[in-house]
Chimera marker file (.cmm) of the C-alpha trace (Angstrom):
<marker_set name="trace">
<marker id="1" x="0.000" y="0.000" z="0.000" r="1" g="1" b="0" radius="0.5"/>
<marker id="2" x="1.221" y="3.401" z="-1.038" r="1" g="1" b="0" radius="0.5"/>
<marker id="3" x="2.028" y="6.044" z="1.546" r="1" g="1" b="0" radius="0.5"/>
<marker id="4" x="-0.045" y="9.496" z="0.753" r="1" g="1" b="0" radius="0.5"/>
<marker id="5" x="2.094" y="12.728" z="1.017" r="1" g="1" b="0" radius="0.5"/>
<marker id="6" x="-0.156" y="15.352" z="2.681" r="1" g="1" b="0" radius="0.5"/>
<marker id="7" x="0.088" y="19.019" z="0.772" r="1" g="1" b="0" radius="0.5"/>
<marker id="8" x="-1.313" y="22.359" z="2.298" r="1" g="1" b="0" radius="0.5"/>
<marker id="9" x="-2.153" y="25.185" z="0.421" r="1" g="1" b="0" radius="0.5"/>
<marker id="10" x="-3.648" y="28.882" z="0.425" r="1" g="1" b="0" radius="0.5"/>
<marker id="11" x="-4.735" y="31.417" z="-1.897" r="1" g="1" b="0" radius="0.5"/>
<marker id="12" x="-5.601" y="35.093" z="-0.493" r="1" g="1" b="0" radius="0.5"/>
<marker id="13" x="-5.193" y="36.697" z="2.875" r="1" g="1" b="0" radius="0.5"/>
<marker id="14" x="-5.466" y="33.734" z="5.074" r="1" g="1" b="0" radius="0.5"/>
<marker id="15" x="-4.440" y="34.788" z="9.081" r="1" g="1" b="0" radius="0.5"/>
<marker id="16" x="-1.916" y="32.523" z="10.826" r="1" g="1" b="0" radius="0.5"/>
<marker id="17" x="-4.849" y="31.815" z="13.180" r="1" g="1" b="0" radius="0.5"/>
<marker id="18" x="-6.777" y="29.747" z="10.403" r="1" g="1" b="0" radius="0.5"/>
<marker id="19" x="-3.556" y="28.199" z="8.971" r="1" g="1" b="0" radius="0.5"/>
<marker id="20" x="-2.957" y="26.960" z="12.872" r="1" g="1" b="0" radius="0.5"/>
<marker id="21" x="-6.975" y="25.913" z="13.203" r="1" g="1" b="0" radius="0.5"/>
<marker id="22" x="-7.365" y="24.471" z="9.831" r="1" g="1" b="0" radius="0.5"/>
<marker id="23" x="-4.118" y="22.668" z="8.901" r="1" g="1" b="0" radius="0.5"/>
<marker id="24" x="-2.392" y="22.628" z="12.211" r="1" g="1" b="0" radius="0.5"/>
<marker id="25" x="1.362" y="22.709" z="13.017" r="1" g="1" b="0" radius="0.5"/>
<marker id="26" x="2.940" y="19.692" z="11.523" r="1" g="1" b="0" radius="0.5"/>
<marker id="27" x="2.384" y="20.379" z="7.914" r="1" g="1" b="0" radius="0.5"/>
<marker id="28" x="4.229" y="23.060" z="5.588" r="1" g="1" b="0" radius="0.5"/>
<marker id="29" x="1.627" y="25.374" z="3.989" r="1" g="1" b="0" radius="0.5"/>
<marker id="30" x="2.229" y="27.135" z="0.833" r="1" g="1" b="0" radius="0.5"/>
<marker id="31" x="0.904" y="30.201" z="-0.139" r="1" g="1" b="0" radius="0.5"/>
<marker id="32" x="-0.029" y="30.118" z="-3.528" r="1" g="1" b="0" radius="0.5"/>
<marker id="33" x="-0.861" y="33.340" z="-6.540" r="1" g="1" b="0" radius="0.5"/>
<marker id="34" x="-4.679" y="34.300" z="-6.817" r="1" g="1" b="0" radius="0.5"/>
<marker id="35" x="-4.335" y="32.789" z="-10.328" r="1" g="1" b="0" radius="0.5"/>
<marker id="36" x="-3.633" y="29.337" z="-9.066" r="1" g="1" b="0" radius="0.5"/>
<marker id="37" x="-6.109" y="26.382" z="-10.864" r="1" g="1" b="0" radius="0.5"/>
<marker id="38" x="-6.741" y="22.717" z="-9.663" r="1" g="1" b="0" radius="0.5"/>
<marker id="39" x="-4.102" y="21.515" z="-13.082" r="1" g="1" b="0" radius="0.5"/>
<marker id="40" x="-1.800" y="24.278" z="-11.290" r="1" g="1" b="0" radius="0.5"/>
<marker id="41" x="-1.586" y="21.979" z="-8.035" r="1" g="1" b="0" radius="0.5"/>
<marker id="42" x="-1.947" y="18.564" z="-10.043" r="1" g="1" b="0" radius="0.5"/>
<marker id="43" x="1.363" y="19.745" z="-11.703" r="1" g="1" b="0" radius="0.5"/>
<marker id="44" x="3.352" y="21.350" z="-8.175" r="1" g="1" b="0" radius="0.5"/>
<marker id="45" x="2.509" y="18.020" z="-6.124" r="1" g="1" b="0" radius="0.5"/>
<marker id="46" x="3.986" y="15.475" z="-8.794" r="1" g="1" b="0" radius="0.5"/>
<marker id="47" x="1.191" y="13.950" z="-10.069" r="1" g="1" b="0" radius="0.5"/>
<marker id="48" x="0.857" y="15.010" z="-13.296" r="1" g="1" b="0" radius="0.5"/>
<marker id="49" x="4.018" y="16.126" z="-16.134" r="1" g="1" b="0" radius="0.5"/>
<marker id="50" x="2.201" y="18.948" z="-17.563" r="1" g="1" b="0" radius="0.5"/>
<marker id="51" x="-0.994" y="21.525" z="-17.368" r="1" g="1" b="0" radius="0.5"/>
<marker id="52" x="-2.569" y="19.843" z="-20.248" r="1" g="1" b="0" radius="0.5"/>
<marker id="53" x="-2.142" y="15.854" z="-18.701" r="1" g="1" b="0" radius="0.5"/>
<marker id="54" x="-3.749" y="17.611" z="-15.709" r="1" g="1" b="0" radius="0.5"/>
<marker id="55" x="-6.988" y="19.049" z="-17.639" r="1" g="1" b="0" radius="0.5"/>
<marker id="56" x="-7.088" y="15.893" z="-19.771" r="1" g="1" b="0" radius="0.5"/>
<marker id="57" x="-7.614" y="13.266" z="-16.602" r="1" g="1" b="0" radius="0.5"/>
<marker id="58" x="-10.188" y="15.985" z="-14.741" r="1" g="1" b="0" radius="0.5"/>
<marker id="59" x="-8.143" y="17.997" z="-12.583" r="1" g="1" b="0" radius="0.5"/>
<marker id="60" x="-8.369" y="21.224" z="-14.317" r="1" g="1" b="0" radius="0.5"/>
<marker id="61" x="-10.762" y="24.311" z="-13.049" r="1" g="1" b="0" radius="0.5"/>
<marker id="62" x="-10.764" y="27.645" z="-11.100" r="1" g="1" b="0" radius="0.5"/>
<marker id="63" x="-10.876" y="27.352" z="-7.124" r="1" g="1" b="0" radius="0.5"/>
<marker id="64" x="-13.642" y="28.472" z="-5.916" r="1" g="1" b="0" radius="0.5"/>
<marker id="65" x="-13.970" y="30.548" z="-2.485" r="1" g="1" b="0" radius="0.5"/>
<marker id="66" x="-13.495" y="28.115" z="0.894" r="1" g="1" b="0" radius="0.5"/>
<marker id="67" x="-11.951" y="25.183" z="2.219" r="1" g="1" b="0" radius="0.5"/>
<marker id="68" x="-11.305" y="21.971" z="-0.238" r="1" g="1" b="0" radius="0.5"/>
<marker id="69" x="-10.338" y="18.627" z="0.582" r="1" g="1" b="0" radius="0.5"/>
<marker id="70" x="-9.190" y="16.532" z="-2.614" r="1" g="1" b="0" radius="0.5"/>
<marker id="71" x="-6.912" y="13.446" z="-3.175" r="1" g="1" b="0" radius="0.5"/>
<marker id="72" x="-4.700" y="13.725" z="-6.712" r="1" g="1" b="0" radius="0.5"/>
<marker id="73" x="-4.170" y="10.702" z="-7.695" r="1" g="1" b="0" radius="0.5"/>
<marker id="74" x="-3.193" y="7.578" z="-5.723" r="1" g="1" b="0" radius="0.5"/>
<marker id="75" x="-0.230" y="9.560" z="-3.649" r="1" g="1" b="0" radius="0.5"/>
<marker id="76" x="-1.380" y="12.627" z="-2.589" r="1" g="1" b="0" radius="0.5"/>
<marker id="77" x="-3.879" y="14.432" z="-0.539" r="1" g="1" b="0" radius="0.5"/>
<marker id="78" x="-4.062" y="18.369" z="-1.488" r="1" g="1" b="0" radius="0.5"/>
<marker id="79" x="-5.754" y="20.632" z="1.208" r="1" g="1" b="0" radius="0.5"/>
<marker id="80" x="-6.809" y="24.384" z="0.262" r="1" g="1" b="0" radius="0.5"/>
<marker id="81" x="-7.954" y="27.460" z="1.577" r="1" g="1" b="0" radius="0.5"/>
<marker id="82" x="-8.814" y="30.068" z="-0.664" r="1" g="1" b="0" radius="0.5"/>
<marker id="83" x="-10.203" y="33.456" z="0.711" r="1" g="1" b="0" radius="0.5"/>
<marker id="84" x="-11.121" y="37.035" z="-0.784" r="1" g="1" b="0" radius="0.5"/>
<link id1="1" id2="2" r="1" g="1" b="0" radius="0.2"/>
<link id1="2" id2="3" r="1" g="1" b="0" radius="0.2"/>
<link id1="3" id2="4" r="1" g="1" b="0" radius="0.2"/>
<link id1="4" id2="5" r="1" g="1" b="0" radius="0.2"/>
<link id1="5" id2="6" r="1" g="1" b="0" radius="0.2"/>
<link id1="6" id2="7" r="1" g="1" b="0" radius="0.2"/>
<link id1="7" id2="8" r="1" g="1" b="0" radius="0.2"/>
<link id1="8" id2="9" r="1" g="1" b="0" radius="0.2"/>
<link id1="9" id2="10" r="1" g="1" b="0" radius="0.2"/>
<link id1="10" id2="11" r="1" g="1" b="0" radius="0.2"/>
<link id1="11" id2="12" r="1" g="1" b="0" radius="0.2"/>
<link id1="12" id2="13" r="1" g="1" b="0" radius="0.2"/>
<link id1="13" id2="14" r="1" g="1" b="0" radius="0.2"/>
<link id1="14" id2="15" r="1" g="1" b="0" radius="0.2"/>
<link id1="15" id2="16" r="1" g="1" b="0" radius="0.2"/>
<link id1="16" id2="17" r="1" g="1" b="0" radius="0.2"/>
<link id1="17" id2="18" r="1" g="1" b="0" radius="0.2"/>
<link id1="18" id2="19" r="1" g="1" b="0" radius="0.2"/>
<link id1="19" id2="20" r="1" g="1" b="0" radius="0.2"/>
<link id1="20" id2="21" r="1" g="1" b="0" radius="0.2"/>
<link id1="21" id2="22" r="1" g="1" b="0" radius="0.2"/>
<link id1="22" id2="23" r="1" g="1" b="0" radius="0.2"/>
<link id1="23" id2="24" r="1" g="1" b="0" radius="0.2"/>
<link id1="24" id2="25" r="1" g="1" b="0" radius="0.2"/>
<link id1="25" id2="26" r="1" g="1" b="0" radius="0.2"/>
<link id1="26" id2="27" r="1" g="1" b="0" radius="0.2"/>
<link id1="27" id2="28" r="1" g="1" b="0" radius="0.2"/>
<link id1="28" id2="29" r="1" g="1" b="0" radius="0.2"/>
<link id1="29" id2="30" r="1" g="1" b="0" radius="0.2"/>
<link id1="30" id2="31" r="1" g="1" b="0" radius="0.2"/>
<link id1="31" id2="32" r="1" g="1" b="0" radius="0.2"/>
<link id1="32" id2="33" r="1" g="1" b="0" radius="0.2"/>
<link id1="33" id2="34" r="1" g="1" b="0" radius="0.2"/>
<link id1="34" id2="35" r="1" g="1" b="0" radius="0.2"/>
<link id1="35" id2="36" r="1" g="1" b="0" radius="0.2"/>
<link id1="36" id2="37" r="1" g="1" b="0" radius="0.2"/>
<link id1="37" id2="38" r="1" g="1" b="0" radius="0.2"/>
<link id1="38" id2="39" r="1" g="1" b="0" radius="0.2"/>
<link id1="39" id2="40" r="1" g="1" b="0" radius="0.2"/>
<link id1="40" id2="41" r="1" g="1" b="0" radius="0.2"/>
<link id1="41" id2="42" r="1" g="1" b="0" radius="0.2"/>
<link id1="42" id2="43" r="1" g="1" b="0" radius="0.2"/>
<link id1="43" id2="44" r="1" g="1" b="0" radius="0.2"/>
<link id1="44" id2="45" r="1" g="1" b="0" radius="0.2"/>
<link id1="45" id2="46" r="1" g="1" b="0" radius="0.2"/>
<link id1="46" id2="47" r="1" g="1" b="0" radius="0.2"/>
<link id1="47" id2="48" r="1" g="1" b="0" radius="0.2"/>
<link id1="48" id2="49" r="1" g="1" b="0" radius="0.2"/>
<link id1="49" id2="50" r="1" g="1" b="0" radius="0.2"/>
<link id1="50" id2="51" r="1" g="1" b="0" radius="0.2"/>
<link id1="51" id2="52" r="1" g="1" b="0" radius="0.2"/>
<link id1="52" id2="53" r="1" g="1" b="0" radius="0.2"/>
<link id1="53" id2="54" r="1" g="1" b="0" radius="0.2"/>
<link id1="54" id2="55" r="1" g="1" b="0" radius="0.2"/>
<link id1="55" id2="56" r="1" g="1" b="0" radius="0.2"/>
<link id1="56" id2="57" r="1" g="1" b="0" radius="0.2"/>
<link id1="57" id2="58" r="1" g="1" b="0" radius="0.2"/>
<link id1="58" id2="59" r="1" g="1" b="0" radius="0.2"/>
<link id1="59" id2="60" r="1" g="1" b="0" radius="0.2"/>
<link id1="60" id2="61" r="1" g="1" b="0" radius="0.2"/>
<link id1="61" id2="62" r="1" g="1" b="0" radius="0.2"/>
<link id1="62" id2="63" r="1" g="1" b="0" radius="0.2"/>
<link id1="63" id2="64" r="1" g="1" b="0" radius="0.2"/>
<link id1="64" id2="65" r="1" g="1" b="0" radius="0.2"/>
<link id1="65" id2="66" r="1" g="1" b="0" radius="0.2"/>
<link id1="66" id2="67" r="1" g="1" b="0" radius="0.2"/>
<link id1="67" id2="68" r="1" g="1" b="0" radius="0.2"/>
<link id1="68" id2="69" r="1" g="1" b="0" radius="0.2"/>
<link id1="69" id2="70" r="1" g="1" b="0" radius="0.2"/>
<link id1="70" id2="71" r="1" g="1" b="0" radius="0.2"/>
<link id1="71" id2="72" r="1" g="1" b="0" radius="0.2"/>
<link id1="72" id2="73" r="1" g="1" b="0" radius="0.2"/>
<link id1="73" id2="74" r="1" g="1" b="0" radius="0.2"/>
<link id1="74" id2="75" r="1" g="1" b="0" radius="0.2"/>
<link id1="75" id2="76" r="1" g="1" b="0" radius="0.2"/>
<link id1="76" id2="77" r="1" g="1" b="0" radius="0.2"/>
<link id1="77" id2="78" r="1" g="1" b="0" radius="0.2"/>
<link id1="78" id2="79" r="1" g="1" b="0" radius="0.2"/>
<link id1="79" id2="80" r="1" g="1" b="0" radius="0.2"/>
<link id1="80" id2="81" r="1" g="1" b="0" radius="0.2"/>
<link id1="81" id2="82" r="1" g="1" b="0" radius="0.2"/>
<link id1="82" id2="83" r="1" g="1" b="0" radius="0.2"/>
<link id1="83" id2="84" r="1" g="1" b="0" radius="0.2"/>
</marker_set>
């Protein structure tokens, strides 16, 4: 059975208070541009070569506002926060 690597990101002004509540101290979070699309994140976490691979097996798509919970492929678990 594969081990899943755990990634943390946020878009917008997030406090340090909701990076503490939300993804706790034990994980690295990365703040990501405004810009930033699900293919974007298939692509940084190693799952997929290339934007286009991405888009082409579903993972392509704005962000929308709030807290998202999403596995990317068989290896890794992607947690986001996007805010205004």
């Amino acid at each position: 059975m594969a081990l899943v690597t755990e990634h943390a990101f946020t878009i917008g002004e997030v406090t340090a208070r909701d990076i503490s509540v939300l993804f706790g101290d034990d994980i690295e979070v990365i703040k990501l541009p405004e810009d930033t699309r699900w293919e974007d994140i298939a692509v940084r976490v190693g799952t997929f070569k290339s934007l286009s691979q991405a888009r082409k097996n579903g993972f392509g798509g704005d962000i929308s506002l709030g807290w998202h919970s999403r596995k990317i492929g068989k290896k890794n678990r992607v947690w986001v926060l996007k805010n205004d």
